[in-house]
DRENZAKOL-268382 format. One line per 2 residues: number of its first residue (from 1); for each residue x, y, z of C-alpha. Coordinates in steps of 0.2 Angstrom, whole numbers, plus 5000, padded with zeros to 4 digits. Layout:
<rs>
NUM> X Y Z | ...
</rs>
This chain:
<rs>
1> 5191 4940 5289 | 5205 4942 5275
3> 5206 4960 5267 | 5203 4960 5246
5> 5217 4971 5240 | 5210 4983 5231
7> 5222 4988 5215 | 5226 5007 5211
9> 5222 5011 5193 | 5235 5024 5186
11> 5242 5029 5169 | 5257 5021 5162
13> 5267 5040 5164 | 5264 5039 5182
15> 5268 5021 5185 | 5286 5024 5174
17> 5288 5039 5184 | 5288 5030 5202
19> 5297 5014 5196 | 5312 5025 5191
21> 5311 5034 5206 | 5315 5017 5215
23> 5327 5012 5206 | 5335 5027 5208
25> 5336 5029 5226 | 5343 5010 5224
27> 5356 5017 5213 | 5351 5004 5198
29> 5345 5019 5185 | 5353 5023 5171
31> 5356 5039 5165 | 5347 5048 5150
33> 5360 5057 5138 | 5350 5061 5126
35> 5334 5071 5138 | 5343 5089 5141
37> 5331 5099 5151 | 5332 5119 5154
39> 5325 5123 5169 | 5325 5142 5174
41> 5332 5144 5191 | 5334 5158 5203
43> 5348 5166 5206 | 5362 5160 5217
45> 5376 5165 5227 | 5394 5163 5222
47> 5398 5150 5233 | 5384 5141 5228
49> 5386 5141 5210 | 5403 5137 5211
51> 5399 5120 5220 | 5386 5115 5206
53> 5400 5118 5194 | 5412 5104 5203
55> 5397 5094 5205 | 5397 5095 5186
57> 5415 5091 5182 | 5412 5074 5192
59> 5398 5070 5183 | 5407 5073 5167
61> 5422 5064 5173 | 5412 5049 5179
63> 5402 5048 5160 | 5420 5049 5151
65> 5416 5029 5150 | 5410 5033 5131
67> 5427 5037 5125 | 5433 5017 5128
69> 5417 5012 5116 | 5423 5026 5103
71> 5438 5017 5101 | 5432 5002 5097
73> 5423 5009 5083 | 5432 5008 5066
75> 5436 5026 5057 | 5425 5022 5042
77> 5409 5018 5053 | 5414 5035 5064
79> 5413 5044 5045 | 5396 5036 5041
81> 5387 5039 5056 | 5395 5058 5057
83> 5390 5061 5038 | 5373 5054 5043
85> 5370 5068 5057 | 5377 5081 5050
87> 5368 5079 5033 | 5351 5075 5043
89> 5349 5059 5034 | 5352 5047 5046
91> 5331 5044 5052 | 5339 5033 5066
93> 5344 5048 5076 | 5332 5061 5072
95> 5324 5058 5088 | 5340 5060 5096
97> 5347 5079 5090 | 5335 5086 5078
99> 5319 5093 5081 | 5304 5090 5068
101> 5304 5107 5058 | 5323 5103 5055
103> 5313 5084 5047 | 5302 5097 5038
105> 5315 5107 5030 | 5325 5092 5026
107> 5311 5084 5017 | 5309 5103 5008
109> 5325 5103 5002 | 5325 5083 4993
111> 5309 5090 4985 | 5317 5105 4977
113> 5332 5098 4973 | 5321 5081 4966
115> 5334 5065 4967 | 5328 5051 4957
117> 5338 5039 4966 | 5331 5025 4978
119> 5336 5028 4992 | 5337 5010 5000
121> 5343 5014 5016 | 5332 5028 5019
123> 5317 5018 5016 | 5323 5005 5029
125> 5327 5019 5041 | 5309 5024 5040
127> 5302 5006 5046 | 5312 5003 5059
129> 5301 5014 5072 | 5286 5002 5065
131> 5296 4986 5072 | 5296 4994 5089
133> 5284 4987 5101 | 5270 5000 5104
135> 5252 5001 5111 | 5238 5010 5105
137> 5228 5021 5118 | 5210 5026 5112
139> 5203 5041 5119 | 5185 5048 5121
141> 5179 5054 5104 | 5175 5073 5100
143> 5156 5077 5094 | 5155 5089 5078
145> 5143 5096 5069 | 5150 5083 5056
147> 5148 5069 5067 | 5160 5060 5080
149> 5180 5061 5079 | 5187 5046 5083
151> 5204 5050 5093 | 5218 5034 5097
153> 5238 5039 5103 | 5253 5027 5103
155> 5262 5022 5117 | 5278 5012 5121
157> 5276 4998 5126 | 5283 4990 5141
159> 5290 4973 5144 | 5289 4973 5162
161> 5270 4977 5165 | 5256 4965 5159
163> 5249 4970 5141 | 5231 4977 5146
165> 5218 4968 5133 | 5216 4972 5113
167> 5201 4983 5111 | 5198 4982 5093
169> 5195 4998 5083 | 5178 4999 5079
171> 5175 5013 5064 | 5158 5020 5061
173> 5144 5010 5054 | 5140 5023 5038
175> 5159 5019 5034 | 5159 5000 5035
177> 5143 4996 5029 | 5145 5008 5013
179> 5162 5001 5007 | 5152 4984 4999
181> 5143 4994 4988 | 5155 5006 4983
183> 5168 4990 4981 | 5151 4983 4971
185> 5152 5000 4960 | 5169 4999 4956
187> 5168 4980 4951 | 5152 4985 4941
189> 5162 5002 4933 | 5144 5009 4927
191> 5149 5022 4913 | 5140 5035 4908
193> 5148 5037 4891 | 5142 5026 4876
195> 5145 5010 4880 | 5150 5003 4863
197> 5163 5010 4851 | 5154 5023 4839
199> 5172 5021 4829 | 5169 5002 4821
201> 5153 4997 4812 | 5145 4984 4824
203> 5129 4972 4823 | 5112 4974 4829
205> 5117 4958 4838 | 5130 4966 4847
207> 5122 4980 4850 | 5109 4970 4859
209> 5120 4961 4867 | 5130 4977 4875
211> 5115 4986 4882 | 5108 4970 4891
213> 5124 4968 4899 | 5123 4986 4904
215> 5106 4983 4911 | 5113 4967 4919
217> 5123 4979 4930 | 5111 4993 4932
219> 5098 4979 4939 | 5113 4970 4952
221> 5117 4989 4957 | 5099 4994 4961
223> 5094 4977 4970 | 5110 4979 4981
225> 5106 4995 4984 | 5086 4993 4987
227> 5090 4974 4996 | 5104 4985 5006
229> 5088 4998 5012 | 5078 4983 5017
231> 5090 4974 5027 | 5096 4990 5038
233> 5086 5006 5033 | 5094 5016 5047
235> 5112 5015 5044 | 5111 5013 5023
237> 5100 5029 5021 | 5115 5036 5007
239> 5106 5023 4995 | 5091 5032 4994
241> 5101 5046 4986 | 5110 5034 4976
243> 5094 5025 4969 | 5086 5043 4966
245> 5103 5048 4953 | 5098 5034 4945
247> 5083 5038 4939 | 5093 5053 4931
249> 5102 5037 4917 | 5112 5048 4903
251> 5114 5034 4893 | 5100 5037 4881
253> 5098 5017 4876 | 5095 5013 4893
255> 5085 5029 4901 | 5068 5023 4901
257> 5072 5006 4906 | 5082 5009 4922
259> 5070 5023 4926 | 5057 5011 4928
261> 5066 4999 4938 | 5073 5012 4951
263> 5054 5018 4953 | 5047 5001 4955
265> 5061 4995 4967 | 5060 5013 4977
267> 5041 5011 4979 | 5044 4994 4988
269> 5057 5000 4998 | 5045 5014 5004
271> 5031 5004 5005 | 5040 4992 5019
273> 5052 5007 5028 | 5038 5019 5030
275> 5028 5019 5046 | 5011 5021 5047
277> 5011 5037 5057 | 5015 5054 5052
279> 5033 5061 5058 | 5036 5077 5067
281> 5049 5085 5072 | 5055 5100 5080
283> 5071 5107 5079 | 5078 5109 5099
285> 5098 5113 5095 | 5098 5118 5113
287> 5093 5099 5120 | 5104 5084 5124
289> 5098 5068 5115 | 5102 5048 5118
291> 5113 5041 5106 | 5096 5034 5099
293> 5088 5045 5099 | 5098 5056 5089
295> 5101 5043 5077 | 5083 5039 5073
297> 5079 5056 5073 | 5091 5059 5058
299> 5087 5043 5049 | 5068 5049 5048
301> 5075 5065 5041 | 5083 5056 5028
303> 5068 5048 5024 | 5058 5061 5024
305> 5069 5071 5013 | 5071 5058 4999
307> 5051 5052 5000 | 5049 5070 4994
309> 5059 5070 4981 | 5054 5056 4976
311> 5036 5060 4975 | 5041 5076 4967
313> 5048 5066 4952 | 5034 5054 4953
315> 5023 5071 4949 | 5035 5076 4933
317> 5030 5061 4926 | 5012 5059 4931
319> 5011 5076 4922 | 5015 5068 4906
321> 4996 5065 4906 | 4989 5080 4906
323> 4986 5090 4888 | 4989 5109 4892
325> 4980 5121 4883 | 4986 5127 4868
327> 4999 5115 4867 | 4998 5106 4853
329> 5011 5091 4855 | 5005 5074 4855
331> 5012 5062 4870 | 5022 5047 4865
333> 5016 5031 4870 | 5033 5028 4881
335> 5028 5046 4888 | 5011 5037 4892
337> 5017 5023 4898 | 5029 5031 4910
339> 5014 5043 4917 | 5001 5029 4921
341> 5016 5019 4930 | 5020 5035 4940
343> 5002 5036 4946 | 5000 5019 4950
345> 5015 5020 4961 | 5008 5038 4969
347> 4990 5025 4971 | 5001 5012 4980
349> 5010 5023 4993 | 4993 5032 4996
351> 4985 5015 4998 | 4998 5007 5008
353> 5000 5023 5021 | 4988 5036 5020
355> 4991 5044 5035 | 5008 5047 5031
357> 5019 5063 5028 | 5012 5072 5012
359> 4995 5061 5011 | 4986 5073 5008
361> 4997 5079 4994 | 4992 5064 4985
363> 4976 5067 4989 | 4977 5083 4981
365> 4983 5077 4966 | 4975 5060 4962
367> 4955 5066 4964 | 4958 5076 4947
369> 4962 5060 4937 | 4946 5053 4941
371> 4940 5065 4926 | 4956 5059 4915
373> 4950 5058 4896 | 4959 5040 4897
375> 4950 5025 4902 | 4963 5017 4911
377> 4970 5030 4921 | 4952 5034 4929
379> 4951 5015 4933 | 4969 5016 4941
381> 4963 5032 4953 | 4944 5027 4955
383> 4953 5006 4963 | 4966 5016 4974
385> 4953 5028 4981 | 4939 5015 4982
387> 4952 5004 4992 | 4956 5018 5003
389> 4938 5020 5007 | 4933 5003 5011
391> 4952 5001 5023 | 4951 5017 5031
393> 4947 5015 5050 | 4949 5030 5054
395> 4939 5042 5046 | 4950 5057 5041
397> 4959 5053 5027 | 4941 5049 5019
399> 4934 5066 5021 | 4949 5074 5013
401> 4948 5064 4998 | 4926 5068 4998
403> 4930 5086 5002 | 4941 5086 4986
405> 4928 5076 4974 | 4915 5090 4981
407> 4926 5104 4973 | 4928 5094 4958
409> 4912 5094 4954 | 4911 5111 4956
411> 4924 5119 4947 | 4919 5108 4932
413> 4900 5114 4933 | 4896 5093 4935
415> 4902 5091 4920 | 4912 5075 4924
417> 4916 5057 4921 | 4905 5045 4932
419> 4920 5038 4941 | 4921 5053 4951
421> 4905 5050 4958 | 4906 5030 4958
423> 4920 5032 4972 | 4907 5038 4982
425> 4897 5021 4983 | 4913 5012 4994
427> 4912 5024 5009 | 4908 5016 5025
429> 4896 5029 5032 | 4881 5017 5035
431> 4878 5017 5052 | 4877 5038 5053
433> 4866 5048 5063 | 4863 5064 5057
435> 4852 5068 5070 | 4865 5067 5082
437> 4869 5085 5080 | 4852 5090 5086
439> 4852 5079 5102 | 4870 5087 5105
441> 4865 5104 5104 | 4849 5100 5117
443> 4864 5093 5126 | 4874 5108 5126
445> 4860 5118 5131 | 4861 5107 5145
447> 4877 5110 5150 | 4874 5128 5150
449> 4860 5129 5162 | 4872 5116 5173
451> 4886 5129 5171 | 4875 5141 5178
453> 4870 5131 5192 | 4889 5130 5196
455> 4892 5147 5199 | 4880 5144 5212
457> 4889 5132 5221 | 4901 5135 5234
459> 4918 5132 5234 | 4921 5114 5240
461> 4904 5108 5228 | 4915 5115 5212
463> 4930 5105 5218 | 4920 5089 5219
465> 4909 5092 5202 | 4927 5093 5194
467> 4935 5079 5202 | 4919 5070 5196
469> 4922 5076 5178 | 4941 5071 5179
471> 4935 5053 5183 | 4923 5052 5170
473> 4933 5058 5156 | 4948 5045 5162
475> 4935 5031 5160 | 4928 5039 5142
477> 4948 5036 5138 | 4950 5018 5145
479> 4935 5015 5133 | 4943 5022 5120
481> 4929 5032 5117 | 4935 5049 5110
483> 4941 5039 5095 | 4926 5031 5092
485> 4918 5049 5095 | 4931 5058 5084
487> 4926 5045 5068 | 4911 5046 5071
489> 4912 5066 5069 | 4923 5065 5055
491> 4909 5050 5046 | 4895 5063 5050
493> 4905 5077 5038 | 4908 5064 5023
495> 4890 5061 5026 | 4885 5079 5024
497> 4896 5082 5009 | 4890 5065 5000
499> 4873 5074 5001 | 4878 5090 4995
501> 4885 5082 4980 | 4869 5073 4978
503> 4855 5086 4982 | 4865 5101 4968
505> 4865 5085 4955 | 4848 5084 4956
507> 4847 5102 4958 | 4857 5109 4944
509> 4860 5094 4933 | 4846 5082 4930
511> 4851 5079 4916 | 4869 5074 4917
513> 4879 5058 4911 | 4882 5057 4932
515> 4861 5057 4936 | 4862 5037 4937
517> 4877 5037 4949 | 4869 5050 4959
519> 4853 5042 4960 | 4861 5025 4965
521> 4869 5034 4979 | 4855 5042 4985
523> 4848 5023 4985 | 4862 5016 4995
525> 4861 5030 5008 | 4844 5036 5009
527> 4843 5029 5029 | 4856 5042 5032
529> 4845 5056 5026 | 4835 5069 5038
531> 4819 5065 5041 | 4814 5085 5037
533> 4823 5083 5018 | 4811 5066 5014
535> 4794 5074 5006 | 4807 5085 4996
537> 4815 5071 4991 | 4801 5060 4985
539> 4793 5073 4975 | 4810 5078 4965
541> 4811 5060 4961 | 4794 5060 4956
543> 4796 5073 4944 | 4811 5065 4937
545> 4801 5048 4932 | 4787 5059 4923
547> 4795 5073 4912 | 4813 5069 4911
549> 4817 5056 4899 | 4827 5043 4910
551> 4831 5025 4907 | 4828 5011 4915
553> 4840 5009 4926 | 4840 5025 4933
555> 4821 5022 4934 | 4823 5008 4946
557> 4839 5019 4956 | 4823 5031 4959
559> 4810 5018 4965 | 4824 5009 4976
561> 4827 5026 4985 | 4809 5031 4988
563> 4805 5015 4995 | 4821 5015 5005
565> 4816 5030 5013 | 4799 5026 5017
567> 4805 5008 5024 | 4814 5015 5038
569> 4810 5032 5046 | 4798 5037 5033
571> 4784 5027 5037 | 4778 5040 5049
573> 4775 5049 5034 | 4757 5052 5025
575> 4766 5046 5007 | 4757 5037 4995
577> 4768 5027 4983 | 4757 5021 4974
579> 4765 5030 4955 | 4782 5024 4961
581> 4773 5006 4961 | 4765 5009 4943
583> 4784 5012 4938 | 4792 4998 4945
585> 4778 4986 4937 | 4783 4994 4919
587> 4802 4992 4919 | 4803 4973 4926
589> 4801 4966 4910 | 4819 4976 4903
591> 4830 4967 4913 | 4834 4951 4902
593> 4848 4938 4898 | 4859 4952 4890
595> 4866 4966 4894 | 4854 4971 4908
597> 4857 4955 4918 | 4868 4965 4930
599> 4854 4977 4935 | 4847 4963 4941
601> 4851 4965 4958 | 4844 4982 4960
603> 4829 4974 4956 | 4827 4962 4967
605> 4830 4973 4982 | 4818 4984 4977
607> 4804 4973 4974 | 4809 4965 4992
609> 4806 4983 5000 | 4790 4987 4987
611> 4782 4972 4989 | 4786 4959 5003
613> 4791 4973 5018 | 4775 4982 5010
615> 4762 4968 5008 | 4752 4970 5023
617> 4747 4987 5013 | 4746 4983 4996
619> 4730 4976 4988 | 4726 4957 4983
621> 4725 4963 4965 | 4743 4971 4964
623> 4751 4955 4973 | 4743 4944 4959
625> 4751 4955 4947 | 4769 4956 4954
627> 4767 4938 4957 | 4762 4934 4940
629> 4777 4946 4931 | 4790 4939 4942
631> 4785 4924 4934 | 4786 4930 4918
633> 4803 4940 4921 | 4807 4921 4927
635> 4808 4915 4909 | 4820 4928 4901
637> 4834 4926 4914 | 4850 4915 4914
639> 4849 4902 4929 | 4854 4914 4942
641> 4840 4927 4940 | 4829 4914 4937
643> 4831 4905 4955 | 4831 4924 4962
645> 4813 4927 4955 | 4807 4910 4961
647> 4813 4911 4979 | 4804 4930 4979
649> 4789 4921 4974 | 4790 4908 4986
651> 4792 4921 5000 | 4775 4931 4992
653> 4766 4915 4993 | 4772 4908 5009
655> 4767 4928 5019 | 4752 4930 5006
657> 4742 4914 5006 | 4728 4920 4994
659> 4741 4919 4980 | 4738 4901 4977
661> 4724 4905 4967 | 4738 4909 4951
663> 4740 4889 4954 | 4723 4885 4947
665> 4723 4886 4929 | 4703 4889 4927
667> 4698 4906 4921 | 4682 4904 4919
669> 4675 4914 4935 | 4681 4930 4939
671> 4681 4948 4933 | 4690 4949 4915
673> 4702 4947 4905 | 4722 4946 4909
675> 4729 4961 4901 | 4750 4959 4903
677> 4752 4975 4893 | 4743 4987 4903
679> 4756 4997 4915 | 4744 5000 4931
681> 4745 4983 4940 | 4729 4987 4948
683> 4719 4983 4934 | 4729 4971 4925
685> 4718 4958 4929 | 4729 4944 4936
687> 4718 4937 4946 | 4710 4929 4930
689> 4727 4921 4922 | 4738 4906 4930
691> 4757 4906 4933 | 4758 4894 4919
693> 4778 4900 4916 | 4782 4884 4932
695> 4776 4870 4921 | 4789 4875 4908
697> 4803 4881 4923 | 4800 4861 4928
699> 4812 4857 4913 | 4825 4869 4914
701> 4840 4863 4912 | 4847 4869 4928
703> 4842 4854 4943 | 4838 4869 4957
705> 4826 4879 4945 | 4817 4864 4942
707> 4818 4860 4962 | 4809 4878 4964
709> 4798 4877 4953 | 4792 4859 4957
711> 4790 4865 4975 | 4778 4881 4970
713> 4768 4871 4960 | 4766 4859 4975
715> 4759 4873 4983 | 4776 4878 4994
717> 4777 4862 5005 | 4791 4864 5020
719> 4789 4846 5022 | 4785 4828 5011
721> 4787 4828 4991 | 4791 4843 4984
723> 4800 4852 4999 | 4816 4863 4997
725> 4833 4859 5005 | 4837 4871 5022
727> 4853 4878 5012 | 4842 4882 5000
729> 4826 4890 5009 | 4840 4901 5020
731> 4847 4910 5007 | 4836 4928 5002
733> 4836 4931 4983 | 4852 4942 4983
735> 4863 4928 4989 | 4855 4914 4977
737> 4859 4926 4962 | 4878 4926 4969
739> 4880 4911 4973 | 4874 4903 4955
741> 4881 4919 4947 | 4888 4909 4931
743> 4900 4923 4923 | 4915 4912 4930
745> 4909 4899 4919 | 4907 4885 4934
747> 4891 4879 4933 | 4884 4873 4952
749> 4881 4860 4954 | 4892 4853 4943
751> 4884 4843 4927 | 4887 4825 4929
753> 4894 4814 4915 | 4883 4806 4904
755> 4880 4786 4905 | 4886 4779 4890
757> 4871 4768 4882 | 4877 4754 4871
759> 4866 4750 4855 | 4855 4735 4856
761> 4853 4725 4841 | 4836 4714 4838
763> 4837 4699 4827 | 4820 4695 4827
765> 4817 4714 4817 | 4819 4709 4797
767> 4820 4724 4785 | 4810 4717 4768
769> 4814 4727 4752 | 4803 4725 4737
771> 4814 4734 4724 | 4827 4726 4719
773> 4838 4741 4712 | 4835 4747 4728
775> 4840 4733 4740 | 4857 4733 4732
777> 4862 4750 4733 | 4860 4750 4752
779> 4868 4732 4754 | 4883 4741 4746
781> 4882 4758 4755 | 4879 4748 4770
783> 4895 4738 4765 | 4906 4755 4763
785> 4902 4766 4775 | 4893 4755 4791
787> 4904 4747 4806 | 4907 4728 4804
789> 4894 4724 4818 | 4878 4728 4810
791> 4872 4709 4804 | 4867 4711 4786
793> 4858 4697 4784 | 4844 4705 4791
795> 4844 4713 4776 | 4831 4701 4765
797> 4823 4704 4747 | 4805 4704 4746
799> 4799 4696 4729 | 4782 4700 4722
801> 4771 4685 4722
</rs>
């Protein structure tokens, strides 16, 4: 088989070196005159120094063929060049006899003696060496505390070898991507003077005119720079700086204006480069790192640093809101205006990543303006940390922010806005089982009577109980059960302060502007509570609904939560409800079609748990007289609540069948008189009255109020005349009031358009008149103001025989 010649890499110095040497033993070289080397030598005998110095002589003999070429030269050009050498100003030969500090002291000297001439030929001189071919050698760059050093030589270049191939000279990404925007600076040429002429009167015209040219320029800066961030975070991270000396405009026309728009454009910058995970970092100088490594590395320092800063100044502003004490300056409406667009920026990044670097910073700082004197920045706040709530997965962030609301409250002796508590209501914290803690301290009781049993065991049994425990612990992680174990631990302590926010409200404050928001949280998450708190509960709320005077709505907040907690694990308890029921039968009637509509919700779910969950144990008397008031309550509602309090009738009647006797309108026999005034529903009376409110629901104006209440009055039919469509039987009472909720003015299903009805006209009808006076003044109204089409001579005088 052929052999593949393998080529020999060497350097350019050593390939010169051997082609000289071959052509020299060939006797082809040529001789350098101008290299003179000194080599130190030993020393040497006389004879041998005496045949170098002949050796010498013939050398110089055999190089005398300079002189023949001397004489061809003219004497003028033999002055020139010998002027030039002499005077060091000949550049051509520097290379040849003068060394380079002899170059520097030349170059001295024209600068002291400071000729103003051109000197033409001295300017050629200096670009001949360009002209030269040459090749440029790069060579492995030097790492510095500053960065890499890019390092590149110059060589000859030879005509004899193959030119290796160009390698273009790639400069540092910072350097090449930074020169558009400095190049878009200097086009812009931003000063930070005035930028009109204070020395000529001008125009309010003009002066408009110049400041929105100057903003023009401020908004193309900031968008390249934030567009720049977007496209390549990594390399542009300089802008961030840029952007944040922005906000620092000196220009006072223009520094509230560009403020906003770098704080606006910075927030979305940081919303989309920030990751969702928390950075960490520590400092190894002693360890090797990739290239990328290294360069992420420092690009999340960068961003790390300028998120801070940026929050920092985010803070200065936010503070705007905040009156201190004994300061009597009124804030600006700019200065307002500035503060609430800070905050919501804070809310944004806190919703967008709250497990970020300095989260809980803005936790820290945004649960105090849910008790802001101002409406609108406790609405901003109490939408961001709601939204956090409802997002948050995870479980952590959550109970930093309740842990925070908890002190709150506190400090201010409850003596705070209801927003702070209203938060509370968009925790996930649902499906908590307090009583887990119990069941894991039997469990570790457990553990410890196994442990004991271990130290039992021999040797080998310990070896397998741990491989045992390995295994299960590696299939606990496959099943990503520790997360789900870790939420549920971190659920278990909002849960837990929630309470203690609750239980010291009731305690300490009962009567306090946040009682109502309290009391509606202890609705919404009464199944959460011990079983061992419930008989406390029941009788705290009791005595709130007899001695303190509390409106309605906070009346049915206390109902809903007693009958929540007797619905689920309280009905092994010996409670009787039967106050919370008198209660409930008195504040129906103050929902109506105004202001209390809302409320109507909280109604409905509890008479669902009072009534329908409960019927089985209420008597015959107090179903009669729900039944009957729903009806009533039926009447005063807008469409919505009036389908809700039909469908919970339906569903009494269809699970208590005895209630159709409200359907017979004959009084006659039983034992009284209806009394609707009287509060106890036990003795009401209802048995003796008739739901009569259907026959006047039969004509309401919306179709499926009239389709309920034909179908109770049919006696609730599931089949035949009268029967209910399935999307309508379905739906519980909660989801009818959504779904026909009329506050986004859509009426469903939609009204159809009238039929027009064209007027008949009958000839055979004659109008008689027996006044004459009278006959004429219609025929001549008629004649002025009636359409064409009436036919007057219908119109006929009646004489008096």
């Amino acid at each position: 088989m052929p052999t593949k010649k393998v080529k020999i890499r060497m350097s350019t110095v050593k390939r010169n070196n051997l082609k000289h040497t071959k052509l020299s033993k060939q006797g082809k070289a040529k001789h350098r005159h101008h290299e003179k080397k000194t080599v130190l030598l030993p020393k040497r005998n006389n004879d041998q120094q005496s045949k170098s110095n002949a050796v010498q002589e013939e050398e110089e003999e055999e190089s005398d063929h300079g002189e023949e070429l001397l004489q061809m030269v003219e004497n003028d050009d033999l002055e020139f060049l010998h002027n030039a050498v002499t005077s060091h100003s000949y550049s051509l030969l520097n290379h040849i006899c003068f060394t380079e500090n002899k170059q520097k002291d030349r170059k001295r000297k024209r600068d002291k003696d400071g000729e103003d001439e051109v000197d033409v030929e001295g300017n050629y001189e200096e670009r001949v060496p360009e002209l030269e071919p040459k090749r440029i050698k790069h060579l492995l760059p030097i790492k510095t505390k500053g960065g890499l050093v890019y390092r590149s030589v110059a060589e000859d270049f030879n005509e004899e070898e193959p030119e290796p191939a160009k390698e273009e000279v790639i400069p540092k990404p910072e350097e090449t991507e930074t020169d558009s925007d400095a190049e878009l600076e200097n086009e812009l040429d931003i000063e930070r003077t005035d930028f009109i002429d204070p020395s000529r009167p001008v125009s309010t015209a003009e002066l408009l005119a110049s400041r929105e040219e100057a903003l023009r320029k401020r908004r193309l800066l900031i968008g390249v720079l934030a567009s720049g961030l977007l496209e390549n975070p990594q390399v542009k991270t300089k802008n961030f700086k840029r952007l944040l000396d922005m906000m620092n405009e000196e220009t006072p026309e223009l520094r509230i204006t560009v403020c906003k728009l770098v704080i606006v454009s910075l927030l979305e910058v940081f919303r989309d480069v920030v990751p969702s995970y928390q950075i960490k970092h520590q400092d190894n100088p002693g360890v090797k790192l990739k290239k990328e490594t290294l360069q992420l590395q420092r690009f999340e320092k960068a961003l790390l640093s300028s998120y801070k800063i940026y929050l920092q100044r985010m803070e200065k502003l936010v503070s705007m809101l905040n009156k201190k004490r004994g300061n009597s300056r009124v804030a600006s409406q700019q200065e307002l205006r500035m503060g609430e667009l800070a905050l919501s920026c804070m809310c944004d990044l806190l919703v967008a990543h709250p497990y970020f670097n300095f989260s809980h910073n803005l936790v820290q700082l945004l649960v105090p303006y849910l008790n802001h004197p101002l409406p609108s920045v406790r609405q901003l706040c109490s939408n961001s940390v709601c939204t956090v709530f409802r997002n948050d997965k995870r479980g952590e962030i959550s109970l930093e922010i309740v842990r925070c609301i908890n002190c709150l409250v506190k400090s201010r002796s409850h003596s705070v806005h209801p927003e702070v508590l209203k938060v509370l209501l968009s925790l996930r914290i649902k499906e908590i089982n307090l009583e887990k803690e119990k069941e894991d301290e039997l469990r570790q009781k457990k553990f410890m009577k196994h442990k004991q049993k271990l130290l039992t065991m021999s040797k080998k049994e310990r070896k397998r109980s741990k491989k045992l425990e390995e295994l299960e612990k590696e299939l606990l992680e496959t099943k990503a059960e520790e997360n789900k174990q870790a939420k549920q631990q971190y659920l278990t302590e909002v849960t837990k302060f929630v309470f203690t926010i609750y239980f010291r409200v009731l305690k300490k404050a009962p009567s306090s502007k946040i009682l109502s928001i309290t009391l509606e949280g202890l609705a919404r998450y009464a199944h959460c509570i011990n079983l061992e708190f419930y008989e406390d509960i029941v009788n705290v709320l009791n005595h709130l609904l007899e001695h303190e005077p509390l409106g309605y709505r906070e009346q049915m907040h206390c109902i809903q939560t007693v009958f929540t907690i007797l619905s689920g694990q309280g009905e092994v308890l010996n409670i009787d409800p039967f106050r919370f029921y008198v209660h409930l039968y008195r504040n129906l009637l103050s929902v109506h079609a105004g202001d209390s509509h809302q409320d109507l919700p909280t109604v409905l779910k509890t008479l669902d748990l009072a009534v329908i969950h409960r019927h089985k144990r209420l008597s015959q008397q107090r179903m009669f007289a729900f039944t009957k008031r729903l009806a009533t309550l039926a009447m005063q509602l807008l469409h919505n609540g009036s389908i809700s309090c039909l469908a919970l009738i339906r569903t009494i009647m269809q699970v208590y069948r005895s209630v159709d006797i409200l359907l017979d309108p004959d009084s006659s026999v039983g034992q009284g008189v209806y009394f609707p005034e009287l509060e106890d529903p036990e003795y009401c009376n209802a048995s003796n009255t008739a739901i009569w409110e259907m026959t006047a629901l039969k004509r309401h104006y919306h179709p499926v109020v009239c389709k309920f209440a034909c179908n109770i009055l049919l006696g609730v039919p599931v089949t035949g005349d009268g029967y209910l469509a399935p999307e309508l039987t379905k739906l519980s009472a909660e989801e009818l009031f959504i779904k026909y909720n009329p506050s986004e003015v859509a009426f469903q299903p939609p009204v159809p358009v009238p039929k027009k009805i064209e007027a008949r006209t009958n000839p055979s009808v004659t109008i008689h008149f027996r006044n004459e006076d009278l006959f004429n003044y219609v025929k001549e109204v008629s004649e002025r103001h009636v359409e064409e089409t009436v036919d007057f001579s219908l119109f006929k005088m009646r004489v008096k025989s």
